[in-house]
C-alpha positions in Angstrom: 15.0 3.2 135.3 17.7 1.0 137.0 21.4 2.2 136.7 23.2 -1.5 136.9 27.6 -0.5 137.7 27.9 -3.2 135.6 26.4 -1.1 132.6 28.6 2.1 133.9 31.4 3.5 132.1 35.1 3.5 133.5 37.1 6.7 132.8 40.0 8.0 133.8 40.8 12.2 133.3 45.1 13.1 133.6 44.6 15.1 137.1 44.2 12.3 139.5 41.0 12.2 138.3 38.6 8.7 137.6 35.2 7.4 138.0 32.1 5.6 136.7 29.5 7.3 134.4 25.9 5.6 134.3 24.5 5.4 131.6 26.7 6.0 129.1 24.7 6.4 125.8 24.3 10.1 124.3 20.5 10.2 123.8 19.4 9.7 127.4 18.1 12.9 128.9 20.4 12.3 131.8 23.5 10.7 133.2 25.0 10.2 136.5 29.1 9.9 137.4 30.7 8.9 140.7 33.6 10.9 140.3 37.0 10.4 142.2 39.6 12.9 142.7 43.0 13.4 144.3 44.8 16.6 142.6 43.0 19.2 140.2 40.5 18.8 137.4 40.6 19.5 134.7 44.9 18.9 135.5 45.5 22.8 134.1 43.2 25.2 132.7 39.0 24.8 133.0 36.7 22.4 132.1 33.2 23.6 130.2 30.5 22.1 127.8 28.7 23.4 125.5 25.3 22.3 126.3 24.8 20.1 129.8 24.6 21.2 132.9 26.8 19.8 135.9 25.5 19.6 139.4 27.9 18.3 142.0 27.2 16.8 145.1 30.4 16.3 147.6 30.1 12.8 149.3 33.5 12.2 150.9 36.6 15.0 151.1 36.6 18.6 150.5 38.1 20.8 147.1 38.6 24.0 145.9 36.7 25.5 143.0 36.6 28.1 140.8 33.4 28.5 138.8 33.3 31.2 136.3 34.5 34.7 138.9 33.2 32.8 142.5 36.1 30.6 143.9 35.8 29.1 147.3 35.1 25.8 149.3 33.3 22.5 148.8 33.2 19.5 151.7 30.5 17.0 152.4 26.7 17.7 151.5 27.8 20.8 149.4 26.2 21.2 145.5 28.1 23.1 143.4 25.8 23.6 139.3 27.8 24.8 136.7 25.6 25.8 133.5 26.4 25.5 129.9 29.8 27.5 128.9 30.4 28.2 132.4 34.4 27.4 132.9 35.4 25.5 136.5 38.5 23.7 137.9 38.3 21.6 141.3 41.1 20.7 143.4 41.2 18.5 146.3 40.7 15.1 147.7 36.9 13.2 147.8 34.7 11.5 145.9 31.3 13.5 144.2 28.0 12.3 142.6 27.6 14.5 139.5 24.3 14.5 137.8 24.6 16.3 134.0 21.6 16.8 131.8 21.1 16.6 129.3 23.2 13.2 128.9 26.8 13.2 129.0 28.3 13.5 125.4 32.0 14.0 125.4 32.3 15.7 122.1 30.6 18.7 123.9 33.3 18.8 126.5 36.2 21.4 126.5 39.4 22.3 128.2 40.8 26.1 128.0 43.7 27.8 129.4 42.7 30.6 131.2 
């Protein structure tokens, strides 16, 4: 499988947060974003999904996470996998390569207060 940027997915998330997400259909068994962010994601509360997985590997910058009760550090080369349900924020200035499986489908995406 080739993943052509020309077949990506622009997004931008309120947060100082934007990116490209290859590929962008729901029934693939994975997808891949190049994620960019300069502030806080998800902007207030946590982020979780229902059923995909999130592994994040920091390419450029560092951030501050919380991921479920660990909190701590992230800068270049660290992987940070966040399981199904598990609630995170990250904070900070860099660029990640997030793999989620399965396949990214927004309407399994949530953001909670608290």
């Amino acid at each position: 499988m080739i993943l052509r940027k020309a077949e990506a997915q622009e997004f931008t998330i309120p947060g100082e947060t934007r990116g490209s997400l290859y590929p962008s259909k729901q029934e693939d068994a994975f997808s891949l974003a190049q994620v960019e962010i300069d502030g806080r994601y998800p902007a207030s509360g946590f982020s979780y999904n229902d059923r995909c997985t999130e592994t994040i590997l920091v390419l450029e910058g560092s951030f501050r996470f919380q991921c479920g009760a660990e909190q701590g550090s992230l800068t270049v080369g660290d992987v940070m996998s966040v399981t199904p349900q598990e609630k995170y924020m990250l904070e900070g200035k860099g660029r990640a390569c997030v793999f989620i499986t399965p396949g990214w489908d927004s309407s399994q995406n949530h953001i909670v207060q608290g």
